[in-house]
C-alpha positions in Angstrom: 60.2 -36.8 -46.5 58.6 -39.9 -48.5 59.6 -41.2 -51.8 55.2 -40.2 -52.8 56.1 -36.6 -50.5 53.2 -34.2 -52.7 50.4 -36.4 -53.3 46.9 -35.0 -52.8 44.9 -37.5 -54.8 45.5 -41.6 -54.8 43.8 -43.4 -57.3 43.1 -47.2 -57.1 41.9 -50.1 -59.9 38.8 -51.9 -58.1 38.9 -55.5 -58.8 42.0 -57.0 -57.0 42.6 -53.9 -55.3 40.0 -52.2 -53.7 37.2 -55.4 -53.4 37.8 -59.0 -53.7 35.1 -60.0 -56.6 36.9 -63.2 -57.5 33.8 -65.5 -55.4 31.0 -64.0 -57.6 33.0 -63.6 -60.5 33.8 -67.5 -60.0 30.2 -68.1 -59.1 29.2 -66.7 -62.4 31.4 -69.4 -64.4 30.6 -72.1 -62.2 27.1 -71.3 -63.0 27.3 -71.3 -66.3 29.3 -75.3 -66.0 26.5 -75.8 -64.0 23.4 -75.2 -66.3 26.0 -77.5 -69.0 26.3 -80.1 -66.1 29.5 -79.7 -65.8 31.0 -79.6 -62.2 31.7 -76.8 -60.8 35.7 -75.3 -60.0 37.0 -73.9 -56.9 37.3 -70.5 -56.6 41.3 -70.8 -56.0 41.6 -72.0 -59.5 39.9 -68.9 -61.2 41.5 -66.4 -58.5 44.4 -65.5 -60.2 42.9 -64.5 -63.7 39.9 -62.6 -62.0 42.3 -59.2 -63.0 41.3 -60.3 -66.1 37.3 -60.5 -65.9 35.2 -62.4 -68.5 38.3 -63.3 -70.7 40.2 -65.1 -67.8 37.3 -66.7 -65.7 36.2 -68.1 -69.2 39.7 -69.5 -70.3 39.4 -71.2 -66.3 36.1 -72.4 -66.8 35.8 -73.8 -70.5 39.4 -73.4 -71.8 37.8 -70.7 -74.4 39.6 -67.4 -75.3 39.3 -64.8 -78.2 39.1 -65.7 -81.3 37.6 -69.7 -80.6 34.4 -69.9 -81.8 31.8 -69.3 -79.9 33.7 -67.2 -77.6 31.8 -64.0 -77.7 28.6 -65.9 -77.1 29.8 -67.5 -73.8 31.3 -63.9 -73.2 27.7 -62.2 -73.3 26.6 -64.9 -71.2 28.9 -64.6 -68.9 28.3 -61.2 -68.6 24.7 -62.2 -67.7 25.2 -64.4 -65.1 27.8 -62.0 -63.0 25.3 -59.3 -63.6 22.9 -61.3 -61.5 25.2 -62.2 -58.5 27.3 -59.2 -58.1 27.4 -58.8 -54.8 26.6 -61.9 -53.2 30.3 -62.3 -51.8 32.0 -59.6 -52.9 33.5 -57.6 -50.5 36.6 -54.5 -49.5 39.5 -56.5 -49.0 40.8 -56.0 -45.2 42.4 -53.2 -44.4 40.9 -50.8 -47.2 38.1 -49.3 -45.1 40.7 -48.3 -42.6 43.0 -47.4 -45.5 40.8 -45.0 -47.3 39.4 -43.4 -43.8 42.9 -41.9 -42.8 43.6 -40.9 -46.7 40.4 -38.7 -45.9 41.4 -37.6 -42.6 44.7 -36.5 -43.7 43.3 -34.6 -46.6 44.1 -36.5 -49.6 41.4 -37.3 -52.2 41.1 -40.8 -53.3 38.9 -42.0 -56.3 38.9 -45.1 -58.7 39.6 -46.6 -62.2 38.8 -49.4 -63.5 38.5 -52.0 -67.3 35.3 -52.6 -65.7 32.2 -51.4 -67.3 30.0 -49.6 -66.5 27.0 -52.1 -66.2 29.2 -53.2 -63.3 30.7 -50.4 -61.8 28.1 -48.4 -61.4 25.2 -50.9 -59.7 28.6 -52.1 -57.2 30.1 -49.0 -56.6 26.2 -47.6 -55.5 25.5 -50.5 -53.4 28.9 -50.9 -51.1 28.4 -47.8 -48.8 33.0 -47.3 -48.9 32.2 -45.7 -52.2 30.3 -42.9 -51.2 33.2 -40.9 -50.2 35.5 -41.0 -53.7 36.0 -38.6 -55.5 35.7 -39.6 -59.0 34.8 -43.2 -60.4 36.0 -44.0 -63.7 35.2 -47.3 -65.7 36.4 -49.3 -68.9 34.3 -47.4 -70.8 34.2 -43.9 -69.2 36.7 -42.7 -71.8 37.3 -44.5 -75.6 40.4 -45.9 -74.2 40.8 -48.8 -71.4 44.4 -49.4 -69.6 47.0 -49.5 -70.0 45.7 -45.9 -71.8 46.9 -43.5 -69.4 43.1 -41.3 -70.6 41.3 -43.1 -67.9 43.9 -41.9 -65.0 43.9 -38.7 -66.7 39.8 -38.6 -66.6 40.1 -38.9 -63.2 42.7 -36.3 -62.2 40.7 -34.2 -64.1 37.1 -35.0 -62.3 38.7 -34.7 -59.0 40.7 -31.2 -60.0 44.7 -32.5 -59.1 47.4 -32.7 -61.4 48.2 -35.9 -62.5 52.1 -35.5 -61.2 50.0 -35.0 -57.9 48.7 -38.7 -57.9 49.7 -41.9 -56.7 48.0 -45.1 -58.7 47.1 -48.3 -57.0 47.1 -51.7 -58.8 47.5 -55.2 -58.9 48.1 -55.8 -62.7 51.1 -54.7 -65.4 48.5 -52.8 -66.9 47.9 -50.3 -64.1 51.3 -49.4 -63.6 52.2 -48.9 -67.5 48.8 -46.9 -67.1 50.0 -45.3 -64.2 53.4 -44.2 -65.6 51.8 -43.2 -69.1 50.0 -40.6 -67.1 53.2 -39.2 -65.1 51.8 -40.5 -61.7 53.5 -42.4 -59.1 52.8 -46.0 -58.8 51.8 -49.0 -56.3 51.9 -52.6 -57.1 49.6 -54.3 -54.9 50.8 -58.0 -54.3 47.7 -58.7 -52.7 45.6 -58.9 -55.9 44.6 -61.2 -59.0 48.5 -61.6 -60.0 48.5 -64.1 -62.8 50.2 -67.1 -62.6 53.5 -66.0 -64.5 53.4 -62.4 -62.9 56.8 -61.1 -62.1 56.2 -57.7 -60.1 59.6 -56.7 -59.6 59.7 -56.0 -63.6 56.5 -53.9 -63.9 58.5 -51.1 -62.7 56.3 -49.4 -60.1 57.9 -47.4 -57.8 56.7 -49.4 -54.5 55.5 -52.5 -54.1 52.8 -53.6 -51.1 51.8 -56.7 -49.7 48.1 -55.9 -48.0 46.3 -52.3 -48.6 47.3 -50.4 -45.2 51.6 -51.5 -46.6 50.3 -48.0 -48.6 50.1 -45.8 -45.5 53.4 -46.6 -44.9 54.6 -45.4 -48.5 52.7 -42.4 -47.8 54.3 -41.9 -44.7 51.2 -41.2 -42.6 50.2 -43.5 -39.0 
């Protein structure tokens, strides 16, 4: 019997977790230095604060946060310019095609929640064929709240028709497993994702922690 023995329904965050978005959210900042002729910055640089979206890839990009002036200009820009290159790179990280496949085959429903909006979510989650098959899709502003609110989690659990004791949540930020917990679901820690630069996993307190997206089969206990 495994530690996650009674879960019917895992729930994952998308950026960082499910799809690696960092390129075109990079490109989307670089292009902005660009059109300022400003060189642009490798994509390693803005990886680690893509978990935080338009707030992290602008602190990267022009040392801006909220609050400076100007910020919320450069943050509807922004905005803009990812809208327009979406999914040029962006793409399931490796192993999650394979991962999701056997949560269906084993009979387990699997869905998503993200911060992201919906001017995002929807157009990506539409285009990338993996998405077809989850059961509910839940973005930043599905519900009034955003994570770490547990209402998003709970939104889900709802759509897909599980108790929330009966799902597992999957994420690679602080914010998913407070989210996580909140909702009285068991929690994943994905080491894989957009950790930040000072991100100490082993204090979140999620109850496993994985280093690559099939690590979860194993938690599950399933081949």
């Amino acid at each position: 019997m495994t530690a996650f023995a009674g879960i019917r329904a895992v729930l994952f965050d998308l950026d960082g977790t499910l799809i690696d978005s960092a390129p075109d959210l990079a490109g989307a900042a670089n292009a902005m230095r660009i059109s300022r002729q400003l060189a642009p910055i490798p994509v390693d640089r803005y990886r680690a604060h893509a978990g935080s979206g338009a707030r992290g890839m602008l602190r990267v990009a022009f040392d801006t946060g909220p609050g400076d002036h100007g910020f919320e200009d450069l943050r509807q820009e922004f905005f803009d310019c990812y809208q327009d290159r979406l999914l040029l790179q962006t793409r399931p990280f490796e192993g999650v095609e394979t991962l999701l496949d056997t949560l269906l085959r084993q009979g387990r429903f699997w869905g998503v929640v993200t911060n992201k909006g919906e001017r995002f979510t929807r157009p990506l989650t539409q285009s990338m064929p993996l998405f077809a098959r989850a059961s509910a899709v839940i973005s930043g502003d599905t519900t009034p709240h955003t994570k770490p609110h547990p209402e998003p989690l709970l939104e889900a659990a709802r759509r897909i028709g599980v108790a929330s004791a009966d799902c597992l949540y999957v994420g690679d930020d602080i914010r998913d497993i407070q989210a996580g917990r909140a909702a009285g679901m068991r929690t994943v820690a994905a080491m894989y994702g957009y950790l930040g630069p000072e991100a100490d996993v082993s204090t979140w307190g999620a109850d496993e922690i994985i280093e690559g997206p099939l690590g979860l089969l194993k938690c599950l206990g399933l081949p």
